[in-house]
Phi, psi and omega in degrees: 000316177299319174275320146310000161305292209303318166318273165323290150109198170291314177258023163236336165218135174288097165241144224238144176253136157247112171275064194290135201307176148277350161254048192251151188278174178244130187226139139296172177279352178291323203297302223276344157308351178289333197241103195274000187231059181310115173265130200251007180273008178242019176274123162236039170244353179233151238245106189273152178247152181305167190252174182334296185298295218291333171293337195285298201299358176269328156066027203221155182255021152259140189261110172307135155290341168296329195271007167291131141271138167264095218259149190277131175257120183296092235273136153269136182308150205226110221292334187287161193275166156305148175235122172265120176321145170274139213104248196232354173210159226259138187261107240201329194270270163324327168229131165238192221245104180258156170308168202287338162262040176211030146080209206212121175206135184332145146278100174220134195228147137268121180256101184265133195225153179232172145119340180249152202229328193272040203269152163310098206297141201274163196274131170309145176200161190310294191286341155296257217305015183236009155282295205282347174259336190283337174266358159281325169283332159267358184247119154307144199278007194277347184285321225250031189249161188206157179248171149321288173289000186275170174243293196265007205261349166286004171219338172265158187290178205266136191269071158246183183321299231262339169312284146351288173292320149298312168329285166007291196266021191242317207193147143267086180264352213233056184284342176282352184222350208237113171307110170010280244286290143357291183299313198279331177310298169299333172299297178276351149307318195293321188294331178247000174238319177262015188020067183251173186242103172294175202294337212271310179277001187276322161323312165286001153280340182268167101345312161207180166298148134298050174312316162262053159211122213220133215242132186285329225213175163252162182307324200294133162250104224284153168317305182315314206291139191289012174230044118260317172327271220310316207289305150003281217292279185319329181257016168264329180272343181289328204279338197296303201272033156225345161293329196255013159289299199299324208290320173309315185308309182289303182264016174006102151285133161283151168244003208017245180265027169281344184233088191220175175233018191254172201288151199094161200274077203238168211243114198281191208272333196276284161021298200265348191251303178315285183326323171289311184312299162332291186296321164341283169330302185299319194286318159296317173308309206286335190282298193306304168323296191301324178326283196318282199311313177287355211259327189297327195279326179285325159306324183287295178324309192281265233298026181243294200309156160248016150228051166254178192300333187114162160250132177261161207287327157309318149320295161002298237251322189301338214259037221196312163332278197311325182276317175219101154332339180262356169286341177286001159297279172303317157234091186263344183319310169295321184325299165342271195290330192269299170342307189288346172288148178311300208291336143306319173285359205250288141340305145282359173273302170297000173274281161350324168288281178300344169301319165249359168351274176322321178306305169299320188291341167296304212303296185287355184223310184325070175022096144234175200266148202207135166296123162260197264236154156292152187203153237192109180201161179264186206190111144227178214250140182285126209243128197234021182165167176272149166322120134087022175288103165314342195272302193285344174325287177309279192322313171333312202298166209224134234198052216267008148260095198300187172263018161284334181266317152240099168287352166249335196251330197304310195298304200314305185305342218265299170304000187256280193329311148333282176335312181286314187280268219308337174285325212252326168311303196281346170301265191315349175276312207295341165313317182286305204302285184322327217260304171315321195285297210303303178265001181238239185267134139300144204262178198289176165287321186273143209276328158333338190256342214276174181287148191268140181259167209246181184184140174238122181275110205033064194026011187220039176197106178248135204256140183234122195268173183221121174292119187226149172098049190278325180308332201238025186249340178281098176317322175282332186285340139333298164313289180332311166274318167269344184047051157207179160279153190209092210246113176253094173201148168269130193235112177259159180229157176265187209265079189306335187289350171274003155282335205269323145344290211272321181254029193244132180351300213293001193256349157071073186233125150332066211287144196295310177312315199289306176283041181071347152113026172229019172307153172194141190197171204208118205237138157235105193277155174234094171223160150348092176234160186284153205211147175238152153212164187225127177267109145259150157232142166297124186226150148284192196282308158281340185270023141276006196286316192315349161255358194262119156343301189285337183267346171295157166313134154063045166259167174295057214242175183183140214275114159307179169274004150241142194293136176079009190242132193251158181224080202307187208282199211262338187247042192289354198253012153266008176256334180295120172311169163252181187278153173232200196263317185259012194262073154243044164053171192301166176264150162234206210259001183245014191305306203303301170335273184279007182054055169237179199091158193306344173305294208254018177032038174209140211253135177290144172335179152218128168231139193327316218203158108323088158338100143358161183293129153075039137193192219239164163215123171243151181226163219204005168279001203294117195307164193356068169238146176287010193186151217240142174227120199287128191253082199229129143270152183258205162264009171248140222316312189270170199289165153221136193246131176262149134254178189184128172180164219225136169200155181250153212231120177250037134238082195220170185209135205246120179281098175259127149235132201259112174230133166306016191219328199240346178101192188257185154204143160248086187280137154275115168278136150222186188019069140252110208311318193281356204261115182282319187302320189335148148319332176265348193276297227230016161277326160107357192250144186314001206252014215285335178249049166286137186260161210290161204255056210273169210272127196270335176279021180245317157296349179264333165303307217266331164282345139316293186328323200257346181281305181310331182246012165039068209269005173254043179294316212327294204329338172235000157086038171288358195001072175300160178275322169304315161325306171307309181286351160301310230262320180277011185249313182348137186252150196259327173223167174336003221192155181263145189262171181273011182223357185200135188281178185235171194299319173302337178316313160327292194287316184298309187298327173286342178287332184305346163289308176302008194258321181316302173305317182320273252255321182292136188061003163252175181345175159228349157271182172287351211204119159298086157314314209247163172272313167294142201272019178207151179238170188186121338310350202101182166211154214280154174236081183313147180222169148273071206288135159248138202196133212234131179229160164267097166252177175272137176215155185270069210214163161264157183252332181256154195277338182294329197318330182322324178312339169282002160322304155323292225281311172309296173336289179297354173279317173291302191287322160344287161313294188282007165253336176297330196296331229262292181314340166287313179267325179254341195274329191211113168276109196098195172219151173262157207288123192279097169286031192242322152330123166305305164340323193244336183284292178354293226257348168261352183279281234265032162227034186265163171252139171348160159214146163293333176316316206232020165310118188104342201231038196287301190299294223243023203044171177304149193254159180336303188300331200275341176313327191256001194287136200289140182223118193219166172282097151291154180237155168231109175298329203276348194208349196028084155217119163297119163198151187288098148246196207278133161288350168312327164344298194252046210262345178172192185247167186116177164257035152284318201242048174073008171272164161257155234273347148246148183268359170341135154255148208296000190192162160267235188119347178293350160297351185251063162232171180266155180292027206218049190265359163308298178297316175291331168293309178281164117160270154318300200300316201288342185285340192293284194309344190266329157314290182297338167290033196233194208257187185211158198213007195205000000 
C-alpha cells in the first residue's frame, strides 16, 4: 500500500532524489523536504540518472554514458554555513557545506528524477560511470529491474514484506523511500535487543562511513583452520617436550653407553649436546609463538566484551616482551601499567623464561658428564694363580724372548728386570717425597703420618700404599719391652687385580676412553690387599754369633780382602744341619723377637760372614720358613738384622679412582672403624677373621727380587749403593726420625713391587679355594663393591644451577594452560587484533579519537598507554573498528550514541548484496562476544 501511494505520487510531481556517493555530506529526507520545488538549473556539476524507461530499454544494470545528462541545478536551501573559496567567492559547486563536526567533503549528489519520458538523455560524467560500476559490482543483477512508474525503485530493491524485513535485519539503508516512522520502530528493536551500531551512528563517528570497508571474513577462526591446526600442533610439542625438559631436570637420567663415544650404534657425546641444544630451541621458539598467540587471543576477547575493562595499548605492548625482550628496555612507558595485571605478571614470567630457556636446558638437561650416586653392585674379577706364585709371576712378565730361545732363563730374566725397573723407581719417588721434607719442615714421628711409598701399574695407575700394624711400629715402646731397637712396620698396597676387574669387558664399566677420553669413576672394592713387613733390629756383634758363620766352631773359613775379615768357603752351607723335627739351630737373645725356636717352630738364619760397614748380605734359604732375611751394617757399631716377609690382609679396603685426564690411582684404606668397604666389613665372606697368614711362596718371589738388585753384594764387599743408602737409614736411637725415613721404611717400599707382582691375577680372599695353584683359563671371582662412575647425564653440575629449575617449570605450566586453554576453554579462535597486520588494517579504518591527540609523530606517551580501548561492530556496514571503551557502556544517550539509529542519508546500495548473511552470521559471533565474560 506504502508503495503504491509512493508511486501514485510520482506521477503527478516530479521529485528529484539525492542520492549520496561516499564522498557526499549525509542528509535525511526531512532537510531536504524543506524545498519542495529545488531548482537545480544553475548547478553544472550535477549528475542526473536516466530515466526509468532508458534504464528498462538498456535492460543492462550499467547506465550509458550517451544517456547521461547534466540538467542544470537549483541551489536549495541549505541548512549548512557557507564555505568561501580563498579570495573572494564562494564554491558552492564543488563542495559542500556540512556542519562544523562533520568536516568539509566534495559535493557530489546523484539526483534521480521520474515522470518525464521526453527528457534529454543526460550527459555522461566521471562520477556516473565509477557509480555505475560500483553498483554493478555490489547489487545482483536478478535486483536491478525497474518499472515506469517508479522513481528511486530503478536502483533500489522492491519495498516488499520480505525485502523490508531483510532490510531491518541488516542495515537501515533504505531511508529514502521507507518512512522515518518505520525506521525509528526498527531502529529502537536493535537497541534493546541486538545492541547494535546503525549506519546513522556510525556516520557520526567517521569523517565519513566506512562502506567500503565491508569486512571480507569473520572475526571467528574455525577448528578446522590451518592456523589453528599449526598453533595446535606447536603447543602440543612445546607442551609435551618441555614437561618432559622439567620432568629430566628432575630425575637426571644416566645414558650410560647410550652417549659414549665407544663402538656400535651409540650417539657421541658432541652429537647429544647439539641435539639437546636443537630442541631446546625449538621448544623456545614454540613456546614463544604459542604465548604470544593466546595471549594476543585473550586481549582480543576483553576488547570484544562491552563490559570488560578494554584493552590499552600498554597491553598491547606485552607480546613485543616476549618476542624481543630488550624492548622492556627501550620501550618502557607502558611496564608501569601493564606489569602490575595477573596477566602482566604473567608475561613477565614468560619473556623471563623464554629468554633464558636455552640456557637453563645446557644448564639442566644437556647431556654432561656428571658423577652419579655410590651404589653397591658386584664385580668380577679373573682369578689365575695363588698369592705370590712364582711360576705364573714369571709368565706374566711380558717378553718377546720365549722359551724356544732361553728355556732357563727368558721368563726369570725378564722378572729381574720388572723387578729392578719398578724397585728402584719406587725407591727413588719415596726418596724425593722424603728430600722435600728433608729441606724443608718435618714431618711427624709417628709412622701413620709419615710418607708412603708409590708404585706405578701399567704406566697410567699409580698405586699409594697405606702403613698398617701400626700398634706394633713404635721404636720407644719397643725399647721399653726388648731394651733394644726395633724398627717394625708393615706396608699394605692395594690390590692391583681391581684395576684389571674395573677394565675388564665383562663387568660393562664406562672407560674413561668410552667417554671422550674425559671420563670418571671410583670403586671401593671390599678385597685383600698385600702387605710386606719389616723387622729390623739392632745387635751387637756378639749377639750375631750364633747365625754368623764364620763364629761357629770347626767352620770353613777364608780370609777376604779387607784385612781380619774371614769368610766361609764356597759350600759353607753344608755344614748347617739340615732341618729336622727337634733341629732348630742356636739359640739367641732375639728368639722372641723373631719368634724363632721349637716354641714358634721356626728356625734362624745363617749368614757367611759380618759385613763391613755400609753393606748388606741376605739369605733367602731358611728350610720351611715364610720370610727372607737381610744382614747390614752401618756407621754405628751395631749390625741390623731385617726380616721380611708378605701376607695378604683384610684390613684394608682398595680405592680405584679413575680419571681421563689425570690417570687412575690405586689406594690401600686400611685400619679404618668406618670404612663400610674394608674386606672385614664389607665382603660378606667367611674368611674375614682368619688371622694373616704369610705367603711362604712370597719368599721364593722375593728371593727373584733381591738377586735383581743384588741386595747379597756384601758377601763381596761390593759396596753397592743401595746397601749405601740403607745402611744411612739405620736408626741410631728409640725413635723415628722427622727428617729422614728409616731403613725398614725404606726396604718395604723397594719391596713393594713384589707385592704387585704377588696380588696381579690372584684371589681376592684371604684363603686359596681351589685346588690347583694356577687356573687356566682362570675364573672369574666375585667381590663386592660400592661404586659411583661419570656418565653422560641430563643434570646440573654446580649447586647454584639449580635456580633454572623455575624457568623449566614455568615453561611447562605455561604451556600446558595455554594448551588446556586452547583446546578446551574457547572454541576456536579470533581474529588477534594485537598482530601488527590486523591492528593496522582495523586502527586506520577506525574513526579518530582525541584520546591519541597529538601522538601521530613520536607515538604515544605514558598517560595515552593506558587509555582502554575495545572493538566495535557495525551489522548495517560489517564493519570493525577501534573505539575508547568509555564509549561503550550501553545504549541510548548514555553512553553517548544517538537515541536513535535512522541512518541520516541512504547509500545502501554500495553495501553488499549479501547482507543478510552477514548480519546473522557476523553480527551473532560479534555479539556472543561482546556478551561473554573476560577472566584476565
Amino acid at each position: 500500500m506504502e508503495k503504491e501511494t509512493r508511486r501514485s505520487s510520482a506521477d503527478s510531481i516530479e521529485e528529484n532524489f539525492f542520492l549520496p556517493s561516499t564522498f557526499s555530506p549525509w542528509s535525511t529526507r526531512e532537510q531536504l523536504a524543506g524545498d519542495n520545488e529545488p531548482d537545480f538549473s544553475h548547478s553544472g556539476f550535477q549528475t542526473a540518472v536516466p530515466s526509468p524507461e532508458i534504464s528498462k530499454e538498456g535492460a543492462s544494470s550499467y547506465v550509458s554514458e550517451t544517456h547521461v545528462t547534466r540538467p542544470p541545478l537549483t541551489r536549495h536551501a541549505s541548512s549548512f554555513k557557507p564555505i568561501m573559496a580563498t579570495g573572494s567567492r564562494m564554491v558552492e559547486e564543488d563542495l559542500v557545506l556540512r556542519p562544523a563536526d562533520h568536516g568539509i567533503q566534495p559535493r557530489t549528489e546523484v539526483v534521480i528524477t521520474g515522470g518525464e519520458k521526453n527528457r534529454k538523455p543526460p550527459r555522461t560524467t566521471r562520477f556516473k560511470e565509477m557509480l555505475t560500476r560500483s553498483l554493478s559490482a555490489t547489487l545482483p543483477s536478478k535486483k536491478r529491474t525497474s518499472s515506469p512508474t517508479t522513481k528511486y525503485d530503478t536502483i533500489a530493491e522492491e519495498t516488499t514484506a520480505s525485502s523490508m524485513q531483510r532490510d531491518s535485519e541488516n542495515y537501515p539503508m533504505d531511508t529514502v523511500d521507507v518512512p522515518s516512522r518505520g525506521i525509528k520502530k526498527r531502529s529502537s528493536s536493535l537497541d534493546t535487543e541486538d545492541d547494535d551500531i546503525g549506519i546513522d551512528e556510525l556516520a557520526a563517528r567517521y569523517e565519513r562511513p566506512p562502506l567500503d570497508c565491508h569486512s571480507r571474513r569473520d572475526v571467528y577462526i574455525k577448528r578446522r583452520s590451518w592456523t589453528y591446526i599449526v598453533l595446535a600442533v606447536l603447543s602440543v610439542y612445546s607442551t609435551f617436550l618441555s614437561g618432559l625438559w622439567f620432568i629430566t631436570s628432575i630425575y637426571q637420567p644416566r645414558y650410560g653407553r647410550g652417549i659414549s663415544s665407544s663402538d656400535g650404534w651409540k650417539m657421541a657425546p658432541s652429537t647429544a649436546t647439539l641435539v639437546c641444544t636443537l630442541l631446546a630451541k625449538t621448544i623456545e621458539l614454540s613456546f614463544v609463538t604459542v604465548f604470544v598467540a593466546l595471549l594476543g587471543q585473550v586481549l582480543t576477547r576483553r576488547a570484544f566484551v562491552r563490559k570488560a575493562k578494554g584493552v590499552t595499548l600498554a597491553e598491547m605492548t606485552m607480546r613485543n616482551w616476549v618476542i624481543q625482550p630488550g624492548s622492556l628496555l627501550t620501550y618502557w612507558e607502558g611496564i608501569p601499567y601493564a606489569a602490575t595485571t595477573i596477566l602482566g605478571v604473567v608475561t613477565l614470567l614468560a619473556t623471563v623464561c623464554a629468554l633464558f630457556y636455552t640456557t637453563a636446558s645446557e644448564s639442566m638437561v644437556s647431556p654432561k658428564l656428571k658423577f652419579g650416586a655410590w651404589e653397591d653392585r658386584q664385580l668380577e674379577g679373573l682369578v689365575k694363580a695363588s698369592y705370590a706364585n712364582p711360576f705364573y709371576a714369571q709368565k706374566a712378565c711380558s717378553t718377546p724372548i720365549d722359551r724356544t730361545m732361553d728355556p732357563n732363563n727368558s721368563a726369570p730374566s725378564c722378572l729381574d728386570v720388572q723387578y729392578s725397573g719398578q724397585s728402584y723407581h719406587n725407591l727413588l719417588t719415596f726418596m724425593t717425597e722424603w728430600q722435600e721434607i728433608h729441606n724443608g719442615t718435618p714431618t711427624v714421628d709417628f709412622l701413620s703420618g709419615r710418607p708412603v711409598g708409590k708404585h706405578n701399574l701399567f704406566d697410567n695407575t699409580t698405586m699409594v700404599s697405606s702403613w698398617i700394624e701400626t700398634d706394633f711400629s713404635n721404636p720407644q715402646a719397643n725399647f721399653a719391652a726388648h731394651n733394644r731397637i726395633i724398627n717394625n712396620v708393615t706396608l699394605a698396597m692395594p690390590h692391583p687385580g681391581v684395576y684389571s676387574a674395573a677394565t675388564d669387558p665383562h663387568n660393562d664399566i664406562l672407560q674413561p676412553d668410552d667417554l671422550a677420553g674425559v671420563g670418571e669413576y671410583s670403586i671401593r672394592a671390599s678385597v685383600v690387599s698385600p702387605a710386606v713387613n719389616i723387622m729390623c733390629v739392632n745387635m751387637a756383634r756378639d749377639e750375631l754369633a750364633p747365625i754368623i758363620y764364620t763364629r761357629w766352631p770347626d767352620a770353613r773359613t777364608r780370609f777376604t780382602d779387607v784385612p781380619g775379615q774371614r769368610v766361609g768357603v764356597e759350600d759353607w752351607f753344608n755344614d748347617v744341619p739340615p732341618p729336622t723335627d727337634n733341629e732348630w739351630l742356636n739359640r739367641t737373645v732375639v728368639d722372641d723377637v723373631f719368634r724363632w725356636g721349637p716354641q714358634y717352630s721356626r728356625r734362624p738364619p745363617v749368614f757367611q760372614l759380618y759385613p763391613i760397614d755400609f753393606n748388606m748380605i741376605t739369605n733367602t734359604s731358611v728350610a720351611m720358613s715364610d720370610s727372607i732375611y737381610l744382614l747390614a751394617k752401618g756407621a754405628i757399631d751395631d749390625y741390623t738384622l731385617c726380616e721380611m716377609r708378605s701376607w695378604v690382609t683384610p684390613k684394608c679396603s682398595t680405592r680405584f679412582d679413575v680419571s681421563g685426564i689425570s690417570g687412575g690411582r690405586l689406594e690401600a684404606h686400611c685400619e679404618d672403624p668406618s670404612d663400610a668397604n674394608s674386606y672385614v666389613a664389607g665382603s660378606g665372606n667367611n674368611d674375614t677373621t682368619d688371622p694373616p697368614d704369610p705367603s711362604v711362596d712370597w719368599r721364593n718371589l722375593a728371593d727373584q727380587w733381591r738377586l735383581s738388585m743384588d741386595l747379597n753384594g756384601g758377601v763381596t764387599n761390593n759396596n753397592a749403593s743401595n746397601a749405601r743408602i740403607m745402611t744411612n737409614l739405620i736408626l741410631g736411637e728409640p725413635a723415628l726420625s722427622t727428617t729422614l725415613p728409616s731403613m725398614a721404611e725404606a726396604l718395604a717400599v723397594l719391596a713393594s713391587s713384589t707385592l704387585v707382582a704377588s696380588s696381579l691375577g690372584s684371589t681376592y680372599r684371604t684363603r686359596w679355594d681351589y685346588n690347583p695353584m694356577e687356573l687356566s683359563p682362570g675364573i672369574y671371582e666375585p667381590f663386592r663393591v660400592a661404586m659411583r662412575s661419570q656418565q653422560y647425564t641430563s643434570s646440573h653440575v654446580s649447586a647454584w644451577q639449580a635456580v633454572f629449575y623455575p624457568v623449566l617449570g614455568i615453561v611447562f605450566v605455561i604451556n600446558a594452560v595455554c594448551l588446556a586453554y586452547l583446546i578446551f576453554y574457547r572454541p576456536g579462535l579470533v581474529s588477534d587484533y594485537t598482530e601488527p597486520q590486523n591492528l593496522f588494517a582495523v586502527a586506520v579504518n577506525s574513526p579518530p579519537s582525541a584520546a591519541l591527540a597529538g601522538s601521530c609523530g613520536h607515538g604515544p606517551d605514558s598517560r595515552e598507554m593506558v587509555v582502554p580501548w575495545r572493538v566495535g561492530y557495525s551489522a548495517a556496514a560489517n564493519h570493525y573498528f577501534f573505539e575508547e571503551a568509555g564509549d561503550a557502556g550501553g545504549a541510548g544517550e548514555e553512553n553517548g550514541r544517538p537515541e536513535t539509529r535512522q541512518s541520516m542519508a541512504s547509500g545502501s546500495d554500495l553495501l553488499s548484496a549479501h547482507d543478510g548473511q552477514y548480519r546473522g552470521k557476523n553480527y551473532d559471533n560479534y555479539k556472543r562476544l561482546s556478551g561473554s565474560r573476560t577472566w584476565l
